[in-house]
C-alpha positions as CSV (number, residue, x, y, z in Angstrom):
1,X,121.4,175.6,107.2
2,X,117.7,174.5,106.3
3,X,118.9,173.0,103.1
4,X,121.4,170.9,105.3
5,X,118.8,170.0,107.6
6,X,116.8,168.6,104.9
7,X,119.2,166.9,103.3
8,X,120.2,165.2,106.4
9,X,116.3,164.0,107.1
10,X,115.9,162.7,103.7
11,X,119.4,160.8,103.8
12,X,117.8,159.1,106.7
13,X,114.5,158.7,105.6
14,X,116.6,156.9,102.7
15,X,118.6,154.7,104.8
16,X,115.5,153.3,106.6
17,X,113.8,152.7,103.7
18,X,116.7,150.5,102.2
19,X,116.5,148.9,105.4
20,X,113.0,148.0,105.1
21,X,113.1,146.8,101.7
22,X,116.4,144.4,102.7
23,X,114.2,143.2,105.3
24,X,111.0,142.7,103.3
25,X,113.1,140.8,100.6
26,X,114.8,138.5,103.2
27,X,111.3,137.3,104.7
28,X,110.3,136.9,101.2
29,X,113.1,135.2,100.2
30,X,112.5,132.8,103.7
31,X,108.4,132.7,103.2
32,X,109.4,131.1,99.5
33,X,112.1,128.6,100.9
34,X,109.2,127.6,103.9
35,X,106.6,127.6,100.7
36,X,109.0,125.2,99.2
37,X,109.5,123.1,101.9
38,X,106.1,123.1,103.2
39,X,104.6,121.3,99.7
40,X,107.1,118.2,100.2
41,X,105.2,117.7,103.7
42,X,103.4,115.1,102.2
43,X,105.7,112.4,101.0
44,X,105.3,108.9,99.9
45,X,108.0,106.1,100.6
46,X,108.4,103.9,97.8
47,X,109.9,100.3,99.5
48,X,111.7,98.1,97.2
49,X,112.3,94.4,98.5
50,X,113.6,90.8,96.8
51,X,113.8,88.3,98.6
52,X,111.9,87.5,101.8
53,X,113.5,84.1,102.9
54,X,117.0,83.1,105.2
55,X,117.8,80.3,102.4
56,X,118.6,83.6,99.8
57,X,121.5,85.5,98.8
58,X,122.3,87.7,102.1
59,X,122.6,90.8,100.4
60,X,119.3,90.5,98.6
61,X,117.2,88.8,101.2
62,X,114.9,90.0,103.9
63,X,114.3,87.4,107.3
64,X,110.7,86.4,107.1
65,X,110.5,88.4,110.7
66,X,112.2,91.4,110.0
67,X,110.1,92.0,107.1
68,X,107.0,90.8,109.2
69,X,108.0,93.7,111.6
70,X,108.1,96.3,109.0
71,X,104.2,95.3,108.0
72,X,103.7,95.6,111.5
73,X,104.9,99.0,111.9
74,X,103.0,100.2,108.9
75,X,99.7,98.6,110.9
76,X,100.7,100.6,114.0
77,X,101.5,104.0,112.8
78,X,98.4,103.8,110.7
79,X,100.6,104.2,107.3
80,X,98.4,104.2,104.1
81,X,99.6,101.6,101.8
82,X,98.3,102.2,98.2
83,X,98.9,100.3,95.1
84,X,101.5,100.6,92.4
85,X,98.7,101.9,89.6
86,X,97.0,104.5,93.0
87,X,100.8,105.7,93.4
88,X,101.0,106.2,89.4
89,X,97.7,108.3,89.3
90,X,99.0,110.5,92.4
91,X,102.5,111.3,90.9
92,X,101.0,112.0,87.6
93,X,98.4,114.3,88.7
94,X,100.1,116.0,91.7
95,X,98.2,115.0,93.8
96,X,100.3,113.9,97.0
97,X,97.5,115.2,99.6
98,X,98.4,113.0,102.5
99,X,101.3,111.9,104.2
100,X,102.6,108.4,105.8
101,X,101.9,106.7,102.7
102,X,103.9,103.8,101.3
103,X,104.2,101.7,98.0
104,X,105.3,98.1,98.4
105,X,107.4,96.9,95.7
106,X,109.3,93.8,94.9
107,X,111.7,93.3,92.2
108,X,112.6,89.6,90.3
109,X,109.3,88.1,90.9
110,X,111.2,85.6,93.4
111,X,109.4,82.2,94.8
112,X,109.6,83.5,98.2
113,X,107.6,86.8,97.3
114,X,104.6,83.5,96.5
115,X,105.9,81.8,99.4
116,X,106.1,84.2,102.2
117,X,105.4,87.5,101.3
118,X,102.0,87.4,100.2
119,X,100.2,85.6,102.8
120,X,102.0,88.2,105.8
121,X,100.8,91.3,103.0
122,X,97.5,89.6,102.5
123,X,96.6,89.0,106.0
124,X,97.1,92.6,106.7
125,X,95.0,94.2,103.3
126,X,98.3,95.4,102.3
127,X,98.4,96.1,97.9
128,X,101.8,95.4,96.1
129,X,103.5,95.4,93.2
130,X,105.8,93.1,92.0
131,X,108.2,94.0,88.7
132,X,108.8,91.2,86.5
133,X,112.2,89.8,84.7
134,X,110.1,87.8,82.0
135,X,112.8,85.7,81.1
136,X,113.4,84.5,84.7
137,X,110.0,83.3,84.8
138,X,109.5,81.6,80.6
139,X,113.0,79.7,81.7
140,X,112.0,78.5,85.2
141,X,115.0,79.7,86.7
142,X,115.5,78.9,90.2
143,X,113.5,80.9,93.0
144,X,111.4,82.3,90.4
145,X,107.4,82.0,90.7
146,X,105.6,80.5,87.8
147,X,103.2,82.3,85.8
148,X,100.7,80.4,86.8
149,X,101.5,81.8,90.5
150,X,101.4,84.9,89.4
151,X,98.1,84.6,87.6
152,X,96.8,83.4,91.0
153,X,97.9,86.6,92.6
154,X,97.1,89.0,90.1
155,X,93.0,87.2,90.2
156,X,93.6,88.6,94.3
157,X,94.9,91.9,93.1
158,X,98.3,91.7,93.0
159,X,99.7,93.6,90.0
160,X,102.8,93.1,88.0
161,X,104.6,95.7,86.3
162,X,108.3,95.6,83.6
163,X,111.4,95.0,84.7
164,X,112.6,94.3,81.5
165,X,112.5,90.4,79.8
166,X,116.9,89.3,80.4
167,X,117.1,91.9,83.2
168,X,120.1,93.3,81.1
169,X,122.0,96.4,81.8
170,X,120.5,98.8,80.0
171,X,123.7,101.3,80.0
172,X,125.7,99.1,78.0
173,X,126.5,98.9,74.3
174,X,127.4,96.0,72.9
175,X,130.9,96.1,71.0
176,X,130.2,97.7,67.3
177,X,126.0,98.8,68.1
178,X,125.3,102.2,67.3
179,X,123.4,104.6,69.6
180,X,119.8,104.0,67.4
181,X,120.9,100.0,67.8
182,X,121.6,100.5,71.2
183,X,118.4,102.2,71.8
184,X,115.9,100.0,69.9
185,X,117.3,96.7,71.7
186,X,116.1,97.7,75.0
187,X,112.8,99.2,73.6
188,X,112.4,95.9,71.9
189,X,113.4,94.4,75.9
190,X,110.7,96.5,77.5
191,X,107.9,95.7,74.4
192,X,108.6,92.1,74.9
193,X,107.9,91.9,78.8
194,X,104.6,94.7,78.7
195,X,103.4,92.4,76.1
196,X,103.6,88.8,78.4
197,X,102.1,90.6,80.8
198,X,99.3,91.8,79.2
199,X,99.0,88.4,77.7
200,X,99.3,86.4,80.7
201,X,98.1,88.5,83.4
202,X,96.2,91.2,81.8
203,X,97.9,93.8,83.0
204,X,100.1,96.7,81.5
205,X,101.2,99.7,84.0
206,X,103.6,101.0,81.8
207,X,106.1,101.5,84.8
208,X,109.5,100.0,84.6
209,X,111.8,99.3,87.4
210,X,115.3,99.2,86.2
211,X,117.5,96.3,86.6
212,X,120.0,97.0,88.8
213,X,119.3,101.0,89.2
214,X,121.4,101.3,86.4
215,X,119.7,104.4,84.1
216,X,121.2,107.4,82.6
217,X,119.6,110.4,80.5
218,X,119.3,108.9,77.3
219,X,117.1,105.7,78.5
220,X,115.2,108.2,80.7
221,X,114.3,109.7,77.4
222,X,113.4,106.7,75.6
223,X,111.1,105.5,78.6
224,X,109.6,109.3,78.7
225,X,108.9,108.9,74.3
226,X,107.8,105.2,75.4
227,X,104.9,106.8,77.9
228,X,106.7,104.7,81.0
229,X,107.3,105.6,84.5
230,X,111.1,104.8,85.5
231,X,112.1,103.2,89.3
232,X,115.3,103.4,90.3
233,X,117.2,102.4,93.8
234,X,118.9,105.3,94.8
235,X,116.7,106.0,98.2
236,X,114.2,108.8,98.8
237,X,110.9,110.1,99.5
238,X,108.5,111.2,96.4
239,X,107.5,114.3,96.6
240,X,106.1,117.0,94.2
241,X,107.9,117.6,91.0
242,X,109.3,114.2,91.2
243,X,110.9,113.1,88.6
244,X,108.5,110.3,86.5
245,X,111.6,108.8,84.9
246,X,113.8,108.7,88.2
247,X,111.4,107.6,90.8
248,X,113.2,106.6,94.0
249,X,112.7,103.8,95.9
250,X,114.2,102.2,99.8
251,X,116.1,99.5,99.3
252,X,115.7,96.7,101.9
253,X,117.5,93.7,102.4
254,X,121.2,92.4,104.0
255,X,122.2,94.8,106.3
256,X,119.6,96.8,105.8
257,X,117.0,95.3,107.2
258,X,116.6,96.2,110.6
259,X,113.1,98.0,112.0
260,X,115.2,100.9,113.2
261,X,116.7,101.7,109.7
262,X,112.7,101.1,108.1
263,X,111.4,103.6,110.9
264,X,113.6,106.7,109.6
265,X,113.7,105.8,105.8
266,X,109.6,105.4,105.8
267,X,108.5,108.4,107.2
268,X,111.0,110.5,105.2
269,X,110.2,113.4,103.5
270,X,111.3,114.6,100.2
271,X,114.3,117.2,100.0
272,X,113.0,119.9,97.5
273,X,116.1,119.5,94.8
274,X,115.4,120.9,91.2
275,X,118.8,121.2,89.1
276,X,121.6,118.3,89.7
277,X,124.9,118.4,87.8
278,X,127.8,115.9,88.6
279,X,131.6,116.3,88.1
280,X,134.7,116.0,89.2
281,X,136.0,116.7,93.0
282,X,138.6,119.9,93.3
283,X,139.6,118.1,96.6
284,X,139.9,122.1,97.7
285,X,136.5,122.4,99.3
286,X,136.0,122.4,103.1
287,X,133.6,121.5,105.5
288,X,131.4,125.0,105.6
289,X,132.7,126.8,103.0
290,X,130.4,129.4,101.1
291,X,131.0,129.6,96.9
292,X,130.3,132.5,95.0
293,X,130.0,130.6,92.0
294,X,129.6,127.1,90.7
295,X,132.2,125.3,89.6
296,X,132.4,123.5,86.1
297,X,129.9,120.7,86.2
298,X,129.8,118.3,83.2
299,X,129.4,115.2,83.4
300,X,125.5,114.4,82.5
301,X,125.9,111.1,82.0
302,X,127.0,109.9,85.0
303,X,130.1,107.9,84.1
304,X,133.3,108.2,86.1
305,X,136.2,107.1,84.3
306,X,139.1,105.4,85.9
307,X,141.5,108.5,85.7
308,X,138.3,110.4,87.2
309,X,137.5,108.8,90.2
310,X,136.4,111.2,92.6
311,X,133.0,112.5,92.0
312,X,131.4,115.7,93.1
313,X,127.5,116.6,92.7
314,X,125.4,120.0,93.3
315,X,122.0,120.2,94.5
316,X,120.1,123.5,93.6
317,X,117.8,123.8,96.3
318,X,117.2,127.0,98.5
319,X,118.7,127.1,102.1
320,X,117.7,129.6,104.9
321,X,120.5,129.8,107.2
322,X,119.8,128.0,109.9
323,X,118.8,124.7,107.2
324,X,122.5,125.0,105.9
325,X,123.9,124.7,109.1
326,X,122.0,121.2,109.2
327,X,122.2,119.4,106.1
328,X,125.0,116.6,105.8
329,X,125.8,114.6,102.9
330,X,127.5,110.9,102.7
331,X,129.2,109.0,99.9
332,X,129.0,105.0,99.7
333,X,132.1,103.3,101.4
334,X,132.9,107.1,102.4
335,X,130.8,107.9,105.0
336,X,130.6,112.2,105.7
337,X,131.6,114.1,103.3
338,X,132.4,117.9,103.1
339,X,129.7,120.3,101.7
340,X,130.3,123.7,100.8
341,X,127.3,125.6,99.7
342,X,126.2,127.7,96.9
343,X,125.9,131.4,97.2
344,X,125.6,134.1,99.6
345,X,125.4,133.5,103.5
346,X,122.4,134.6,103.2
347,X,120.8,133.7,100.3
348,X,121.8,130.2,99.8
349,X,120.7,128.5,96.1
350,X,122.4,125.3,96.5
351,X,125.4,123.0,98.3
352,X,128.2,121.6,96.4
353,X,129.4,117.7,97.5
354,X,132.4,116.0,97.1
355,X,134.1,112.7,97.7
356,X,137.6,112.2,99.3
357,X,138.8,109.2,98.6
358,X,138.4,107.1,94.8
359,X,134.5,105.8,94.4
360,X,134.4,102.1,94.3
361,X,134.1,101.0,90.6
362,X,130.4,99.9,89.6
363,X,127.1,101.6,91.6
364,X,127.4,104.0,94.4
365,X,125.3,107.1,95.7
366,X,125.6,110.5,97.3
367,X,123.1,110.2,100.1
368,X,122.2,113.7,101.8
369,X,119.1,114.6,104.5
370,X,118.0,117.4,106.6
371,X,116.1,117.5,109.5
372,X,112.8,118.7,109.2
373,X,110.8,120.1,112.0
374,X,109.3,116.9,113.0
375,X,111.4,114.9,115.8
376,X,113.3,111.6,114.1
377,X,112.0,112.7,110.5
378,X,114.5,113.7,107.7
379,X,114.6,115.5,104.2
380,X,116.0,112.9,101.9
381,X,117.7,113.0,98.2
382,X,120.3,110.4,96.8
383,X,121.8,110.4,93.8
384,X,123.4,107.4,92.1
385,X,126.6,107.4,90.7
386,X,128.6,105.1,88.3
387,X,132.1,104.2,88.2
388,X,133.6,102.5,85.3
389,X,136.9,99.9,85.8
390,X,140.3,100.2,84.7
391,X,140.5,100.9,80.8
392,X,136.8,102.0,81.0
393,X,135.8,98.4,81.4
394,X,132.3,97.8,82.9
395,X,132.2,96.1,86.0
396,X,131.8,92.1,86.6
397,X,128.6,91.9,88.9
């Protein structure tokens, strides 16, 4: 009877042991996902304009007001705006130590950034970058600034960074080059353009901007090997463990422009992502649905071919509960799309996004955000996605 007795306590003191330690590993598993969280609080928004003029290609363009407005703003909410070479130093050292930050960037070195731009930035003390198309400006194309304008504004502090010299697509082969060919032609691009820069500006960031967002793993590498930093335009905050070779950047311009579509997208935090793979859309998953497992994800380089036209991506990123009840995801020309995550109900490592419907051929993006625990402020990761045409053709832009 004694024996029985015991037997029973220790079962119990067993039991609530168990039950402590499950409890003690879900807080810990929680404290880590908050720990996680908590070190993207500090975000910078990287904003990525063209042109700023009416008389422009819509989709490109900026009103002179609008982007007046978005200045504005920055004045208002007391936003720390910091210079393309301060942005490099903080990403490269880790050192994001304060929040409502922004980066102004402009791509194509356009007349109107001369014009327009830099007199409303000016008047405010506002730094920016511009990234140069060398080419653009050697041939005098039309609504391109001169050199000699840009010399004026890098003498004020303006600085100029790559954006390769025939703003090519730096994806593409040409018929019959090899991969080493392939390779060395757009190291030779970006040499060319560092090299005018330093010449005729005196300056040499060693950050490149891609032309057209267009960059898969095996440029990424090259620009890592070449010492560059790599800007892209699928949207995002910056936040720690960023990746130097996929920086993201807001994209402003056409329809959006608006102050109300600035407002959320500048003071947006960085979703902490580690792992992303990309394949092909089951068209089985549901809105909700937990995974046990992964499915087969493959396709690193980020090229859909005609006969696979549905892409799917996976985020690895840790979930309490409550945050996976929260986080939507959207596909370009799509709009929601269903999410299933990754893992246990409670212990989520990841969510699992897939398109319904064919992605348009050429660029498009998985766009996905949180809330965070700040009213009107979101966790934000995109990832860019390419379609190829009919035949595995490349696009007509």
């Amino acid at each position: 009877m004694k024996q029985s007795i015991n037997r029973r306590l220790v079962n119990k003191v067993a039991l609530r042991l168990s039950q402590c330690l499950l409890v003690a590993v879900f807080w810990a598993m929680t404290y880590s996902i908050v720990k996680a969280f908590e070190q993207n609080e500090r975000a910078i928004s990287v904003l990525q304009y063209h042109h700023v003029s009416e008389q422009t290609p819509f989709l490109t363009s900026i009103k002179p007001e609008a982007f007046e407005a978005h200045l504005d703003y920055l004045v208002q909410e007391n936003f720390q705006v910091i210079s393309l070479s301060a942005f490099l130093q903080r990403i490269k050292t880790g050192a994001l130590t304060e929040d409502k930050t922004a980066v102004i960037t402009f791509d194509d070195a356009y007349a109107s950034i001369y014009e327009t731009a830099w007199p409303l930035l000016k008047e405010r003390g506002f730094p920016f970058s511009v990234f140069v198309n060398t080419q653009a400006v050697d041939q005098k194309f039309k609504h391109s600034m001169s050199w000699s304008q840009m010399k004026e504004m890098a003498v004020d502090g303006v600085e100029f960074a790559n954006h390769t010299h025939s703003h090519l697509h730096l994806i593409r082969k040409h018929e019959g080059e090899t991969k080493a060919q392939w390779l060395a032609r757009i190291r030779g691009e970006i040499e060319q353009t560092e090299a005018l820069l330093e010449e005729k500006l005196g300056q040499s960031h060693k950050a490149l901007a891609y032309p057209f967002g267009e960059y898969n793993p095996e440029v990424m590498t090259l620009l890592e090997e070449m010492g560059y930093v790599g800007f892209a335009q699928h949207s995002g905050a910056v936040g720690e463990g960023v990746n130097l070779q996929a920086i993201p950047r807001f994209p402003f311009g056409g329809y959006y422009s608006d102050l109300d579509d600035f407002i959320t997208k500048v003071n947006a935090l960085a979703l902490p992502v580690g792992l992303v793979k990309l394949g092909v859309s089951s068209g089985e998953i549901e809105a909700g649905d937990v995974l046990d497992d992964l499915p087969h994800m493959d396709k690193e380089d980020w090229l859909y071919l005609h006969d696979e036209a549905q892409p799917a991506a996976y985020f690895e990123v840790p979930l309490t509960v409550q945050q996976s009840k929260r986080i939507t995801c959207y596909a370009s020309g799509q709009g929601r799309v269903p999410l299933a995550l990754v893992g246990q109900a409670d212990k989520i490592h990841g969510f699992l996004v897939e398109t319904v419907k064919d992605a348009p051929v050429g660029r498009s993006r998985f766009n996905c955000t949180l809330p965070s625990q700040w009213s009107g402020r979101f966790y934000w990761v995109s990832q860019p996605v390419i379609r190829l045409a009919a035949n595995n053709q490349w696009y007509p832009e």
